[in-house]
C-alpha positions as CSV (number, residue, x, y, z in Angstrom):
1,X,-18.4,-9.4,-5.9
2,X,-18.7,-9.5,-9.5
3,X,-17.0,-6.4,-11.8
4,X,-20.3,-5.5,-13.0
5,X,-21.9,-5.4,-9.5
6,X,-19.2,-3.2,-8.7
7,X,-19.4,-1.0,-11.5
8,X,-22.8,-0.6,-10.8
9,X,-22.5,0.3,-7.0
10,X,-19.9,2.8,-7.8
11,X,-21.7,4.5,-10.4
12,X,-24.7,4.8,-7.7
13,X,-21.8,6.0,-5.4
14,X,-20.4,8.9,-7.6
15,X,-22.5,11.4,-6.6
16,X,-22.3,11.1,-2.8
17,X,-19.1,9.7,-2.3
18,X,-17.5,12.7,-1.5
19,X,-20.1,13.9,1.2
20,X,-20.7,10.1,2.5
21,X,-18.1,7.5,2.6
22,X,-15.5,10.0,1.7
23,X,-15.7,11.8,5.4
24,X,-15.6,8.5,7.2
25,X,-12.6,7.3,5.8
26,X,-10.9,11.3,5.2
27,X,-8.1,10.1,8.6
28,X,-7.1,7.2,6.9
29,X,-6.9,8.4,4.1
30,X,-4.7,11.7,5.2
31,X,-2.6,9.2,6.9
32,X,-1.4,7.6,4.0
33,X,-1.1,10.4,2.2
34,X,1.7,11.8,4.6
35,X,3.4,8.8,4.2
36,X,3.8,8.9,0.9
37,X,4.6,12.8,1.0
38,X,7.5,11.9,2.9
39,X,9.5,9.5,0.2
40,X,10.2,10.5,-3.7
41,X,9.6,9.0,-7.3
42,X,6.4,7.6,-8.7
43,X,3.3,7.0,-7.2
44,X,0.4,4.8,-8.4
45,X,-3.1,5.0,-6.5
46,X,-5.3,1.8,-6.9
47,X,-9.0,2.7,-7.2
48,X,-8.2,6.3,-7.0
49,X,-12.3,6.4,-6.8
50,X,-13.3,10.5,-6.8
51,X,-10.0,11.5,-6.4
52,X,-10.5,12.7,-2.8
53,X,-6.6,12.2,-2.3
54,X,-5.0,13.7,-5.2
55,X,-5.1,17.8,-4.0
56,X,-2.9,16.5,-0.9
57,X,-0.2,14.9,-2.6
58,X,3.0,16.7,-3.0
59,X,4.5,18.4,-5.5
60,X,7.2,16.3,-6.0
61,X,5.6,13.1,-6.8
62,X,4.7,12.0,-10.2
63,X,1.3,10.5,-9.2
64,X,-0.9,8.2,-11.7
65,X,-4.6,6.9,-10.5
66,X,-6.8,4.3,-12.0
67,X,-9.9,2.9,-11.2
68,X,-12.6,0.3,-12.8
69,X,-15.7,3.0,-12.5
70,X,-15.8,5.9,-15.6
71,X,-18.0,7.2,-13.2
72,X,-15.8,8.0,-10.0
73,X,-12.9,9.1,-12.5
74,X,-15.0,12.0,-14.3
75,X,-15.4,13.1,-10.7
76,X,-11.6,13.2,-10.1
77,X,-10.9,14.8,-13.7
78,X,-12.7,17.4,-12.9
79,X,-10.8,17.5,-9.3
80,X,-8.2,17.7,-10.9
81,X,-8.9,20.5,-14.0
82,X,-10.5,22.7,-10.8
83,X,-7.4,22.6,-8.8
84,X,-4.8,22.5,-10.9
85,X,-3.2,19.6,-9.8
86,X,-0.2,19.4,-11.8
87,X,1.4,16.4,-9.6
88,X,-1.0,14.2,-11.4
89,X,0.6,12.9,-14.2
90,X,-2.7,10.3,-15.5
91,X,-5.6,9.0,-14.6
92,X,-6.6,5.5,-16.2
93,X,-10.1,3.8,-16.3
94,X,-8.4,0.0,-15.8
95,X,-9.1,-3.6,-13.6
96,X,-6.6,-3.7,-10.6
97,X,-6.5,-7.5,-11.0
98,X,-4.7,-6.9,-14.6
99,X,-2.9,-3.5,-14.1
100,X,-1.0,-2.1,-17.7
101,X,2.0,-1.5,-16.3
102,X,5.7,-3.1,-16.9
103,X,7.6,-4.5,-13.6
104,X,8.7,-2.3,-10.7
105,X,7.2,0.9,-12.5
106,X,6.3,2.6,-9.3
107,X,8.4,3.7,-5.9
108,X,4.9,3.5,-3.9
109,X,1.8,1.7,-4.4
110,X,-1.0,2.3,-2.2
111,X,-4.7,1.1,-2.2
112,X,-7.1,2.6,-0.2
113,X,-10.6,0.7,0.6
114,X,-10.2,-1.1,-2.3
115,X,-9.7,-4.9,-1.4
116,X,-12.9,-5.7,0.0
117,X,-14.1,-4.6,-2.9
118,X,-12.5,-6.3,-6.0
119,X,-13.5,-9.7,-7.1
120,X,-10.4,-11.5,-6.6
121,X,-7.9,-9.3,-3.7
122,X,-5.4,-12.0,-4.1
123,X,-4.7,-11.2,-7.5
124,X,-4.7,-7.8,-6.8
125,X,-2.4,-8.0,-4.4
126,X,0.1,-9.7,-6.8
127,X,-0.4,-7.4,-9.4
128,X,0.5,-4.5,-6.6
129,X,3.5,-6.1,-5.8
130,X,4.2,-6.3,-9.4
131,X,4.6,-3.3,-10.6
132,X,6.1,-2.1,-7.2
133,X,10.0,-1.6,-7.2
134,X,12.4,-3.3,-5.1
135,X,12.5,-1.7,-1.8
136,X,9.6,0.3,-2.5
137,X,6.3,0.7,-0.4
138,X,2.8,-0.5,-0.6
139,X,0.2,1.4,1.3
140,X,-3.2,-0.5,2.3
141,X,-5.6,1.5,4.1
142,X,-9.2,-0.5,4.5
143,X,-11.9,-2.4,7.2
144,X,-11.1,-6.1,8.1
145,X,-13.7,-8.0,9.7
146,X,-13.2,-8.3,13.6
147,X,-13.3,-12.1,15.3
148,X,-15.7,-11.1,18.6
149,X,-17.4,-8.2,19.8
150,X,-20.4,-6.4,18.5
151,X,-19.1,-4.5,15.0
152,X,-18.0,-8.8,14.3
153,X,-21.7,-9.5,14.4
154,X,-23.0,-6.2,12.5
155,X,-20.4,-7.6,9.7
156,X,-22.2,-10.7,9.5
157,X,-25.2,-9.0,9.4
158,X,-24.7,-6.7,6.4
159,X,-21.9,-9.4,4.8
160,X,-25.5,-10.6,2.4
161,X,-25.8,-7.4,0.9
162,X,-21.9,-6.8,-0.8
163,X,-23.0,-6.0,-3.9
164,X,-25.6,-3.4,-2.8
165,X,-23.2,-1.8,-0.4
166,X,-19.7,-1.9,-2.8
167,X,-17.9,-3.7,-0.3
168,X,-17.6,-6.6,1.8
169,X,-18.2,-5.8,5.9
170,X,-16.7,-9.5,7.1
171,X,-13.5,-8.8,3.9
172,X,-10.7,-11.3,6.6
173,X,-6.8,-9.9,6.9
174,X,-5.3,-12.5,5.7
175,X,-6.7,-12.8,1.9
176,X,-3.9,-9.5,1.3
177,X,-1.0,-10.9,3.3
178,X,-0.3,-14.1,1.0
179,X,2.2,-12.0,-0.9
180,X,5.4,-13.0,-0.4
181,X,7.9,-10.6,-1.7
182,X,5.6,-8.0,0.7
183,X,6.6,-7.5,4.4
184,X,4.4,-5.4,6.9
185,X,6.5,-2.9,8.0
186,X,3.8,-1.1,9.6
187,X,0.5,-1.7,11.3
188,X,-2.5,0.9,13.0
189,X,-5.9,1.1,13.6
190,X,-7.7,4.6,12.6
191,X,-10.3,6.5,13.2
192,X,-13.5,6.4,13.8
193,X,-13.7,3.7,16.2
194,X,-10.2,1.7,14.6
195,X,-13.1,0.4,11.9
196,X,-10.1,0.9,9.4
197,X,-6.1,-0.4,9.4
198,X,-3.1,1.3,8.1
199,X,-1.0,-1.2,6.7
200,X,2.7,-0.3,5.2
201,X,4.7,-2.6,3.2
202,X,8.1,-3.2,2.0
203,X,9.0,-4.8,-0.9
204,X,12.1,-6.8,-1.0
């Protein structure tokens, strides 16, 4: 997918998200959430979107969001002016494949159905690591394509039509785990239906 085809899909997007796509992927979601509540320090949220997760993270955290569409992130600033989240320290309009922030900025990192979205989730992925501390965490939450079975050849199916939908159905595992300074550490499918994996990383 192109940045403007995503751009446009998201601005289409805005609107619904929250009532749509949002519910689907609300357990996955929650679940990283909790994981992240659980360690301290600085938190950056790739392709933040709506801000659907900011009212659950804790106070404690010095959380900062970005995301590519000015569209999603008015949603979320006004998320956040509503509810008064005070653990969000920024929100950023900015390109995950070039993020504007120095080395080892951030205790946790975490992307959530994001990398079958960008253009290039390689880069991405190297950028994450980036700006992740040593011994820090990178959360990815997101839909890999299956090998067999029925949902493999719905994937297929709607693979043609990425740029309509926002995302890629058939997106394959192993174009995020080419990182080598980034160990899984943790592995699950979620609900609904395991359509989505919870992946934890540690940085060495």
């Amino acid at each position: 997918m192109e940045l403007d085809a995503v751009k446009n899909s998201y601005r289409r997007w805005a609107p619904v998200y929250d009532a749509t796509f949002g519910r689907i992927t609300r357990m996955g979601r929650n679940r990283a959430v909790e994981t992240i509540n659980a360690r301290r320090g600085r938190v950056l949220e790739v392709g933040v979107g709506t801000g659907l997760s900011l009212s659950r993270y804790a106070p404690h955290l010095e959380v900062t969001g970005i995301d590519y569409s000015e569209d999603m992130l008015q949603v979320a600033r006004r998320r956040i002016e509503t509810e008064n989240l005070s653990q969000v320290r920024e929100l950023r309009q900015m390109d995950a494949q070039s993020l504007d922030f120095p080395d080892g900025h951030f205790d946790t990192v975490v992307a959530m159905y994001l990398v079958s979205v960008v253009p290039n989730p390689e880069r991405v992925m190297a950028e994450v690591a980036r700006v992740c501390k040593p011994g820090g965490q990178v959360i990815i939450v997101n839909h890999f394509a299956r090998e067999n079975g029925l949902l493999a050849w719905v994937e297929r199916l709607f693979a043609p039509l990425a740029d309509k939908l926002g995302w890629h159905s058939d997106f394959e595992r192993d174009r995020i785990m080419g990182e080598p300074s980034l160990q899984v550490a943790e592995e699950r499918r979620m609900a609904p239906f395991g359509l989505f994996t919870f992946l934890r990383m540690q940085k060495t």
